[in-house]
Backbone as JSON, one array per atom type, in Angstrom:
{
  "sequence": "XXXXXXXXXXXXXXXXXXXXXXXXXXXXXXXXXXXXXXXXXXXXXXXXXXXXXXXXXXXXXXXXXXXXXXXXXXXXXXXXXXXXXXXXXXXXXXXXXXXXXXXXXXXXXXXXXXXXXXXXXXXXXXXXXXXXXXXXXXXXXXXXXXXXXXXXXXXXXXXXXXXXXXXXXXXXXXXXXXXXXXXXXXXXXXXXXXXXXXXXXXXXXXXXXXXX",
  "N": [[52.25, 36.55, -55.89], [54.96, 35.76, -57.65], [56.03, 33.14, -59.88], [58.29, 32.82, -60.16], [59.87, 33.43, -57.56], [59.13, 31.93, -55.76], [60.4, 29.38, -56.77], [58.84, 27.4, -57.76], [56.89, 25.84, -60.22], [53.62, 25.71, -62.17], [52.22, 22.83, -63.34], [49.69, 22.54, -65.7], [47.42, 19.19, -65.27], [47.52, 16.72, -67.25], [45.11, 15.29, -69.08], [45.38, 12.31, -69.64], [46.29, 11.87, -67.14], [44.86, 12.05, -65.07], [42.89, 9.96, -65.92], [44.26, 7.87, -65.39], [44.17, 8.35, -62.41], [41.71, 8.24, -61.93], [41.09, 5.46, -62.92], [42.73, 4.1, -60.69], [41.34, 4.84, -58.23], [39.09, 3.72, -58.56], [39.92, 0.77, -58.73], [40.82, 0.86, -56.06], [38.57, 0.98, -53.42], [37.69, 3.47, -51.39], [36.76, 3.88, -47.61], [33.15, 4.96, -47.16], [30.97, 7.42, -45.65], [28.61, 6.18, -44.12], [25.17, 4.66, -45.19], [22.61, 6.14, -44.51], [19.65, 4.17, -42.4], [20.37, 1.54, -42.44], [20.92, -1.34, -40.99], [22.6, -2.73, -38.14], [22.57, -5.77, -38.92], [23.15, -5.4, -42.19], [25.66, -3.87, -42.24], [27.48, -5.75, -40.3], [27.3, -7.38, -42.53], [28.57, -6.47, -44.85], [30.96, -5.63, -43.97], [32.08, -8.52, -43.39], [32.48, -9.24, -45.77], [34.24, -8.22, -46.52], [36.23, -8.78, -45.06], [36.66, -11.47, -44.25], [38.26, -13.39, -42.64], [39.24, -12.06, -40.68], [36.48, -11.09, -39.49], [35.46, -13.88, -39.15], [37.78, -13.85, -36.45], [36.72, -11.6, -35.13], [34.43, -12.62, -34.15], [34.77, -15.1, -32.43], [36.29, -14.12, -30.82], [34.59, -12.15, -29.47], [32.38, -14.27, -28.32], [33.86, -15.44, -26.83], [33.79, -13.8, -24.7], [31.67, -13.04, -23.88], [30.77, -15.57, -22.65], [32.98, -15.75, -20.59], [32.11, -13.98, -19.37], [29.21, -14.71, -18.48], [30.26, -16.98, -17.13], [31.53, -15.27, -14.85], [29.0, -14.22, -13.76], [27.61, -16.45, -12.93], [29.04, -17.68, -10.99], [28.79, -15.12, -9.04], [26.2, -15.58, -8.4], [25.82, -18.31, -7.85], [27.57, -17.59, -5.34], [26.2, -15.83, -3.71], [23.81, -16.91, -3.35], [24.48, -19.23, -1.4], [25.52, -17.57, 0.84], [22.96, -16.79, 1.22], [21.95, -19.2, 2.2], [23.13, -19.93, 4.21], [22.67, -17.62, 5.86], [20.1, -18.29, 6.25], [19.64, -21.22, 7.49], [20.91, -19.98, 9.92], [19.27, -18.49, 11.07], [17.93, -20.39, 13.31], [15.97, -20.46, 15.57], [13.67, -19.7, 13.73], [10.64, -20.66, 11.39], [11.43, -20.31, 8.5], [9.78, -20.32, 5.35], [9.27, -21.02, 2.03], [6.67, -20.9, -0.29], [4.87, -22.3, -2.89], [2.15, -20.49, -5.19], [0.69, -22.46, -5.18], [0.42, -23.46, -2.91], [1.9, -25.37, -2.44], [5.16, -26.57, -1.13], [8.04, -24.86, -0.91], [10.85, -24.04, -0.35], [13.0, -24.72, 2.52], [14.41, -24.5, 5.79], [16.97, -24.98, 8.17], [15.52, -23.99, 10.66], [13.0, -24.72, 10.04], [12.88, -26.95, 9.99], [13.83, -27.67, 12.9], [11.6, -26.9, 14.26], [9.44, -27.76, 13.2], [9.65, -30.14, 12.69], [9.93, -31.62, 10.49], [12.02, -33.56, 7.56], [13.54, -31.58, 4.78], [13.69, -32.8, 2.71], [11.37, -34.65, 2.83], [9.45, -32.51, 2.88], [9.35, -30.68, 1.47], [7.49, -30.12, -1.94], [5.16, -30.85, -0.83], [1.69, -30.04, 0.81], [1.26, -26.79, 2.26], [-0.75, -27.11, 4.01], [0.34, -28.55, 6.31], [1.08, -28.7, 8.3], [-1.3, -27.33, 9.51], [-3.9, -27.56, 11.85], [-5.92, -30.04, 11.89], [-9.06, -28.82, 11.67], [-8.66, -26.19, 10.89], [-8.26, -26.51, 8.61], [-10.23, -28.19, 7.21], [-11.65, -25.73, 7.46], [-10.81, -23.74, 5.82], [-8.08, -22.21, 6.09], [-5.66, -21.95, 5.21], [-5.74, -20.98, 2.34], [-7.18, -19.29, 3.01], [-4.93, -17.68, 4.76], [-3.0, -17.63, 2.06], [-4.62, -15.89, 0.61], [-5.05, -13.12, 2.32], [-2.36, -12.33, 2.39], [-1.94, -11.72, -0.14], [-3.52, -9.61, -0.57], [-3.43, -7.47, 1.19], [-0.67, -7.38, 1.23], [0.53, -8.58, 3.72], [-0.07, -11.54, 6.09], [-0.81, -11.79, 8.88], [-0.93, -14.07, 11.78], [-1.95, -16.44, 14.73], [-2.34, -18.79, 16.17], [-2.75, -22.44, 16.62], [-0.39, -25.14, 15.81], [0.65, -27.77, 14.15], [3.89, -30.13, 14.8], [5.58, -32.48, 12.89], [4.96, -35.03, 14.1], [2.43, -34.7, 15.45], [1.9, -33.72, 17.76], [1.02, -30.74, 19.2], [1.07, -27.01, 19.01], [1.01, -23.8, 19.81], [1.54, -20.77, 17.93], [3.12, -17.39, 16.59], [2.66, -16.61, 13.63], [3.95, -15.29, 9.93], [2.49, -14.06, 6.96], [4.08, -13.31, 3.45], [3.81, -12.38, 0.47], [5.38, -13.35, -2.67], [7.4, -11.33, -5.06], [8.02, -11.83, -8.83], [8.84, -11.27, -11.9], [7.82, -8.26, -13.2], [6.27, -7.79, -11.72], [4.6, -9.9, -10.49], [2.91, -12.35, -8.72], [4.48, -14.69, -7.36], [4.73, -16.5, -5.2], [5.1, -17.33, -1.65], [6.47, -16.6, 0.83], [6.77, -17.31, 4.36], [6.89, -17.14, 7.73], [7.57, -18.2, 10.85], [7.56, -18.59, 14.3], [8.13, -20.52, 17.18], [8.01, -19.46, 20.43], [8.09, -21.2, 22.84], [9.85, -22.74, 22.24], [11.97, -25.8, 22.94], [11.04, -25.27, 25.52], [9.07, -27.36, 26.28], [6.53, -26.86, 27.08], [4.79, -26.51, 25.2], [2.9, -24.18, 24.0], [1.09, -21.18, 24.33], [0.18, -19.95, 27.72], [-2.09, -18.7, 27.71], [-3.47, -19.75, 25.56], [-3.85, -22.76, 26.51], [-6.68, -23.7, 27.44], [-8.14, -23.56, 24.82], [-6.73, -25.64, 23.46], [-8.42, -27.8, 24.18]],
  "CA": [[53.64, 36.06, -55.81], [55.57, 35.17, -58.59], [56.65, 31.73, -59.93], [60.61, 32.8, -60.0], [60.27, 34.01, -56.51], [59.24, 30.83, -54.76], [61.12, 28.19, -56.97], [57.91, 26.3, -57.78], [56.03, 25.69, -61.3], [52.48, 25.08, -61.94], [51.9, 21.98, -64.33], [48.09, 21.36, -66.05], [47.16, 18.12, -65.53], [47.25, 16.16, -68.66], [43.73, 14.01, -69.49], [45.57, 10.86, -69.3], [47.08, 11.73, -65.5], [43.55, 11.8, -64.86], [42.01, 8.89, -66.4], [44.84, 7.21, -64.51], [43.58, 8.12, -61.15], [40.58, 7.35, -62.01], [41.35, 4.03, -62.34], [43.16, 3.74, -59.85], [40.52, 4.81, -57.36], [37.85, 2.29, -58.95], [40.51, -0.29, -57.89], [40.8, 1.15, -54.23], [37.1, 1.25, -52.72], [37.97, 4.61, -49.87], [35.7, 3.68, -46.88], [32.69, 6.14, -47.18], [30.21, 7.53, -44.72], [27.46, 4.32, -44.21], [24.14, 4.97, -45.9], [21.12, 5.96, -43.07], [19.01, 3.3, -42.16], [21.24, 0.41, -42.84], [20.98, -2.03, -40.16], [23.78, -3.87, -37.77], [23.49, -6.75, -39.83], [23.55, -4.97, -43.29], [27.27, -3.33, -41.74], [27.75, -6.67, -40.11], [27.13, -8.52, -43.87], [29.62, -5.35, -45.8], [32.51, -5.62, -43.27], [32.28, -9.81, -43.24], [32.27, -9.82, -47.03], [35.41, -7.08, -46.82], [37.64, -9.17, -44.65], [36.12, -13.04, -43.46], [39.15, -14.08, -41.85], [39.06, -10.71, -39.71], [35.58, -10.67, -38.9], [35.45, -14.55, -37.53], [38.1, -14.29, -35.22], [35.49, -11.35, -33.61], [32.76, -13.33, -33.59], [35.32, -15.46, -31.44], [36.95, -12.98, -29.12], [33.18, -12.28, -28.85], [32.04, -15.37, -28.2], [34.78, -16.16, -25.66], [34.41, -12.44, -23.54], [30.29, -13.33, -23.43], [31.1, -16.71, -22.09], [33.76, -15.33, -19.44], [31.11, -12.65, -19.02], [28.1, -15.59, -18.3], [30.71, -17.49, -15.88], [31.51, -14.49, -13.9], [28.02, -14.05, -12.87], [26.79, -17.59, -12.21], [29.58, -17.72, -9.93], [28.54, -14.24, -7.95], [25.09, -15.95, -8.04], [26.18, -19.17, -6.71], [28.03, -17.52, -3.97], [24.99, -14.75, -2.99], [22.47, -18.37, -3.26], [25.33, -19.79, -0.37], [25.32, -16.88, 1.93], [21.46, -16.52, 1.81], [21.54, -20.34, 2.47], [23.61, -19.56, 5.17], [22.09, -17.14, 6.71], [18.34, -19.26, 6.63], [20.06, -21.65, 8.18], [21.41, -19.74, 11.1], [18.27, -18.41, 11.93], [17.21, -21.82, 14.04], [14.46, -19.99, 15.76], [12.5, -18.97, 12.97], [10.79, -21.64, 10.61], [11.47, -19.76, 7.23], [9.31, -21.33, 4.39], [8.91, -20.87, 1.16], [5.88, -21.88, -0.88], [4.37, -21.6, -4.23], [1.13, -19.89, -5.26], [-0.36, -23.49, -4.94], [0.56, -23.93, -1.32], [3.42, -26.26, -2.2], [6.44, -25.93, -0.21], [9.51, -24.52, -2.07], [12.1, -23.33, 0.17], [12.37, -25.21, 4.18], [15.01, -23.92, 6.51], [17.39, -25.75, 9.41], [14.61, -23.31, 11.41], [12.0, -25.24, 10.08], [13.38, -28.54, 10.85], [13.7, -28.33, 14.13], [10.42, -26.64, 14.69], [7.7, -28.32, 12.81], [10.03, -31.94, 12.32], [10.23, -32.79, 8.97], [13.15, -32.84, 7.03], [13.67, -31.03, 3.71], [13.3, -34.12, 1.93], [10.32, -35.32, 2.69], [8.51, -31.59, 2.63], [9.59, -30.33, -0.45], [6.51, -30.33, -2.82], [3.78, -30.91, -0.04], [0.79, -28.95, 1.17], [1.33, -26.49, 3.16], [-1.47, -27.53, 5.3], [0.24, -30.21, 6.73], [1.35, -27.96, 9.83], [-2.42, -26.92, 9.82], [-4.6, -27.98, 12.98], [-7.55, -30.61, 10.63], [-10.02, -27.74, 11.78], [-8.17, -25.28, 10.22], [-7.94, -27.24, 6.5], [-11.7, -27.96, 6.61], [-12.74, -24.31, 7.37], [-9.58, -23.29, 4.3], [-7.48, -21.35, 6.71], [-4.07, -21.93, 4.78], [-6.15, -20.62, 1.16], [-7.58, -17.57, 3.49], [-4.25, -16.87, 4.71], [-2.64, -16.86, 1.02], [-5.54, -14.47, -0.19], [-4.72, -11.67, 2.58], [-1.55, -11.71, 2.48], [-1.82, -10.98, -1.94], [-4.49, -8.35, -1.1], [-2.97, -6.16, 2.0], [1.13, -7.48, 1.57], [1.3, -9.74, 4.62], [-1.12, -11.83, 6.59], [-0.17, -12.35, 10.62], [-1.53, -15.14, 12.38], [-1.68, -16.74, 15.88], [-3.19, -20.0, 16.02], [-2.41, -23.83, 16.97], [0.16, -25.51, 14.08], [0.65, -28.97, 13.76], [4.37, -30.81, 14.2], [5.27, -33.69, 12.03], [4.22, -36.37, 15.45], [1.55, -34.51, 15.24], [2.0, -32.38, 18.94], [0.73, -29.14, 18.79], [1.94, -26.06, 19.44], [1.01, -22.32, 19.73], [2.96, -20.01, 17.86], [2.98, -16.66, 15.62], [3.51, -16.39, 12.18], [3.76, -13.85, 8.68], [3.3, -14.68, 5.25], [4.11, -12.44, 2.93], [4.2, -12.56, -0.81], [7.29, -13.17, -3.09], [6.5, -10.97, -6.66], [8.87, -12.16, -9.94], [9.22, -10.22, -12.92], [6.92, -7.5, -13.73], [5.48, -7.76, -10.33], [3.63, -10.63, -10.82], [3.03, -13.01, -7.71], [5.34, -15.58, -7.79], [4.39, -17.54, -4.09], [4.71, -16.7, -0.5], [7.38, -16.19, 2.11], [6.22, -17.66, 5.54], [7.97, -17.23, 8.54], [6.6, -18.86, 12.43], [8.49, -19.02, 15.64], [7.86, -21.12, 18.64], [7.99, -19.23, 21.63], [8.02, -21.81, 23.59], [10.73, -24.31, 21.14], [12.75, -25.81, 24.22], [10.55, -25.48, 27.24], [8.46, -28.42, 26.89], [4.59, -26.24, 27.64], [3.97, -26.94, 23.74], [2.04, -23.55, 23.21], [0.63, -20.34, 25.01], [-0.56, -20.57, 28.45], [-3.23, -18.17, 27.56], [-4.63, -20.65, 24.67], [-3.79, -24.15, 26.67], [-8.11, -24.19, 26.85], [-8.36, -23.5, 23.95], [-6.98, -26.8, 22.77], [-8.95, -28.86, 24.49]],
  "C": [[54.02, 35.48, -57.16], [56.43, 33.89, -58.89], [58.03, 32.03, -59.6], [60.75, 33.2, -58.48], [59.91, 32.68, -55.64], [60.1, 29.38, -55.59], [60.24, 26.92, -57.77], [56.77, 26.82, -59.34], [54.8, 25.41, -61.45], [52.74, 24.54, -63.44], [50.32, 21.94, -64.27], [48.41, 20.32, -66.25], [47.22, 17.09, -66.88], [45.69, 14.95, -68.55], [43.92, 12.82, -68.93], [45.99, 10.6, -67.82], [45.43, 11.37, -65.18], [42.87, 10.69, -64.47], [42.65, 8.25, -65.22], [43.94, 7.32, -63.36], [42.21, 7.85, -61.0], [40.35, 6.03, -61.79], [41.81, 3.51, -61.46], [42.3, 3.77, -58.46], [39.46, 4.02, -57.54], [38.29, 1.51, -58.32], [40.75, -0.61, -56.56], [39.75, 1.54, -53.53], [37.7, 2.51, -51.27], [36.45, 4.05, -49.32], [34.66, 5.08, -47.05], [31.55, 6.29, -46.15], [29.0, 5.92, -44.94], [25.97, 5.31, -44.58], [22.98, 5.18, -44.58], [19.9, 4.88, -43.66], [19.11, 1.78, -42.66], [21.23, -0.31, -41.31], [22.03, -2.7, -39.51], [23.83, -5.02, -38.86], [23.61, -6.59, -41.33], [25.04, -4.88, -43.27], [27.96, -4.58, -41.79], [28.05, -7.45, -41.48], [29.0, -7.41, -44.79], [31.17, -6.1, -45.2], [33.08, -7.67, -43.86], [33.06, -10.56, -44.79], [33.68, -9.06, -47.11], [36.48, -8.14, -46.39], [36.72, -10.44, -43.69], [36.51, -13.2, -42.52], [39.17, -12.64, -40.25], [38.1, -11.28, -38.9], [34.95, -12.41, -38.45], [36.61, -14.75, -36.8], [37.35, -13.1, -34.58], [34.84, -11.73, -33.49], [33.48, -14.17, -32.58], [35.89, -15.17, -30.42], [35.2, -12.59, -28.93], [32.57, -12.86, -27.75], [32.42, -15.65, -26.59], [34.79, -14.73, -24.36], [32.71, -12.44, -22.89], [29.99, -14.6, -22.5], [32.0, -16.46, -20.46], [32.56, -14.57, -18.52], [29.73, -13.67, -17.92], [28.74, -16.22, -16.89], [31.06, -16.47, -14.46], [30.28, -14.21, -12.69], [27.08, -15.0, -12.57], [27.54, -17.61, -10.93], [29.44, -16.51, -8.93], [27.15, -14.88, -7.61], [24.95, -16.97, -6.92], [26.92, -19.22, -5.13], [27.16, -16.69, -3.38], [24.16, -16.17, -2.68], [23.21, -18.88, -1.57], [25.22, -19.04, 0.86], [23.78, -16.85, 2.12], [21.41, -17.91, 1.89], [21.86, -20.35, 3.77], [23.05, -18.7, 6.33], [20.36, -17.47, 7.12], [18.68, -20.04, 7.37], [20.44, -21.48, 9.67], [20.22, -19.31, 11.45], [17.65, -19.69, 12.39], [16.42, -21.87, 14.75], [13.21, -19.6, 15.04], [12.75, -20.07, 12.1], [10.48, -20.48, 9.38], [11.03, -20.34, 5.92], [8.47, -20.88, 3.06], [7.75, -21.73, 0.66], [5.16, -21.46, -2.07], [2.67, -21.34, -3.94], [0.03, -20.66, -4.85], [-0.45, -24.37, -3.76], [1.5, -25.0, -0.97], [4.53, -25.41, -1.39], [7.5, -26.27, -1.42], [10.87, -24.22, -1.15], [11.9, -24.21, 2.05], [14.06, -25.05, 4.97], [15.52, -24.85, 7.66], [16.04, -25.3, 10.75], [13.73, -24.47, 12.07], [11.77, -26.83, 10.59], [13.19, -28.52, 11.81], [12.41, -27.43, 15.2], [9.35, -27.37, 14.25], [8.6, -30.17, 12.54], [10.05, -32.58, 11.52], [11.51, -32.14, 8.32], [12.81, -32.44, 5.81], [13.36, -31.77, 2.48], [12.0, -34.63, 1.48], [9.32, -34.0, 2.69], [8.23, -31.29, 1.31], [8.45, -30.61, -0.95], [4.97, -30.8, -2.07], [2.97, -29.83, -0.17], [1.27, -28.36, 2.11], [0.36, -26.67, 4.8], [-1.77, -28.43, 6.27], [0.54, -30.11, 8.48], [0.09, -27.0, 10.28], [-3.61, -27.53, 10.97], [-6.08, -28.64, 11.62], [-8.84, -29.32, 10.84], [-9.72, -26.59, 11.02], [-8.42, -24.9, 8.53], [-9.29, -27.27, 6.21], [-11.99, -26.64, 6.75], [-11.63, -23.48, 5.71], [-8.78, -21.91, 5.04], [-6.55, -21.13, 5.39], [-4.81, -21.01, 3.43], [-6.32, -18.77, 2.09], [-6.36, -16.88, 3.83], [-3.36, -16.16, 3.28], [-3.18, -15.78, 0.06], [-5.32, -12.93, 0.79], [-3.75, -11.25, 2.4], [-0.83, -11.23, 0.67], [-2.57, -9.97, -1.64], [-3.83, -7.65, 0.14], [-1.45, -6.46, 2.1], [1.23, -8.08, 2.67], [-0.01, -9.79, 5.06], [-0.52, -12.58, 7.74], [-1.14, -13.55, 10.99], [-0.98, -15.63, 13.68], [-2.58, -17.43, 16.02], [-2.56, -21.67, 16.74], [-1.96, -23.96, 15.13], [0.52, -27.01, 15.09], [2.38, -29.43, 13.83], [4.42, -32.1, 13.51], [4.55, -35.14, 13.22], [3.31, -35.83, 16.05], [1.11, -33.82, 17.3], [1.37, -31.25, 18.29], [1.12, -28.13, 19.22], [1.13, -24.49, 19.45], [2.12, -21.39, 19.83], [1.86, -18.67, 16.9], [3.32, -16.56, 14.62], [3.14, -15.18, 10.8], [4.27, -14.94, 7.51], [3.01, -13.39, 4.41], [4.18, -12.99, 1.2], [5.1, -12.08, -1.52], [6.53, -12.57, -5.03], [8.46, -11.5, -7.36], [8.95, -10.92, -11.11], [7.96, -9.55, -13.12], [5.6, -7.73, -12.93], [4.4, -8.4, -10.08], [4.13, -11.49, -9.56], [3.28, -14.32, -7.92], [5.31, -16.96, -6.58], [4.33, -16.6, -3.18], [6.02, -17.34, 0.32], [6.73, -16.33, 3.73], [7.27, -18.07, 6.53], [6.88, -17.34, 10.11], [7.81, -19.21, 13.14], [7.5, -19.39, 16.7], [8.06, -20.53, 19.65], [8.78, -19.97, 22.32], [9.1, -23.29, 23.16], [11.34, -24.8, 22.36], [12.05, -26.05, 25.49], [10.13, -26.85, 27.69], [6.76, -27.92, 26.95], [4.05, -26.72, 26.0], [2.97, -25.64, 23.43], [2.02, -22.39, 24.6], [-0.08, -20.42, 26.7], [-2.24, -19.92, 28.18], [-4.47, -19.15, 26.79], [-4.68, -22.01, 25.16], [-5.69, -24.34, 27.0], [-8.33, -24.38, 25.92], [-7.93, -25.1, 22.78], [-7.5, -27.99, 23.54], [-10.22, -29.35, 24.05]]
}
């Protein structure tokens, strides 16, 4: 195609147009691909040093969406903690009882209250072998039951238990073990119902020899 036919000239550059843009692009850094194996906080350090005022108000919209973020899920926690308090509670036939690896009591249930007679207060941080028949504690029942129920996942029982005025009772119970992170055994989950909570017989008729 010919210059006279479209209207349009070609100019060479002159040296000095050049140089110009030369300089002119020294003065204007163009963003360029990022170098491999440059780290977040290498980027992090470039950008901060590019524009301060920029880069802390994100560290504060950050800040403030990690924070929202943190309150969101104490408060689903604190309301899941409420319903499973709730629902331990309503079971009032079953004494539901937490306890650590060292046979302390961790966790004690409206259940447990009004089956074995102590309140929450005064269990908290005991032995568990305080609802143990004294025959029981010297032979190391409560130790034998927390060793089956770590080596086969639960350990049943049906025995004479102990309330706090020191009645006795025949009942059944399951302890099971509670694992934590990285399936490491974290205590035990023990759950015993009374049969008989209400009647008045205090235990099995089958075993009433048996405690004599």
């Amino acid at each position: 195609m010919r210059q006279e036919d479209t209207g349009m000239h070609w100019m060479p550059r002159r040296p000095d147009d050049q140089r110009a843009e030369r300089r002119h692009g020294a003065a204007t850094p163009r963003r360029t691909r990022e170098a491999p194996g440059r780290s977040d906080d290498a980027l992090h350090a470039d950008y901060a040093a590019a524009d301060p005022g920029r880069a802390q108000t994100d560290q504060v919209l950050n800040l403030q969406q990690r924070v929202a973020e943190l309150e969101a899920a104490n408060t689903a926690l604190r309301a899941e903690a409420e319903r499973t308090r709730l629902i331990l509670d309503g079971a009032t036939d079953y004494a539901i009882i937490t306890i650590d690896l060292e046979g302390r009591v961790t966790g004690w249930n409206e259940g447990a209250r009004r089956i074995l007679g102590y309140e929450a207060a005064e269990i908290l941080g005991q032995s568990c072998g305080v609802w143990f028949p004294p025959e029981d504690r010297a032979s190391g029942v409560p130790m034998q039951e927390m060793c089956r129920a770590l080596e086969h996942g639960r350990a049943e029982n049906e025995r004479w238990h102990l309330r706090r005025d020191g009645s006795r009772f025949w009942a059944s119970g399951l302890m099971m073990p509670l694992f934590g992170g990285q399936e490491q055994p974290r205590g035990f989950l023990n759950i015993l119902r009374d049969p008989y909570q209400g009647t008045g017989q205090g235990g099995a008729p089958h075993a009433a020899a048996g405690r004599a």
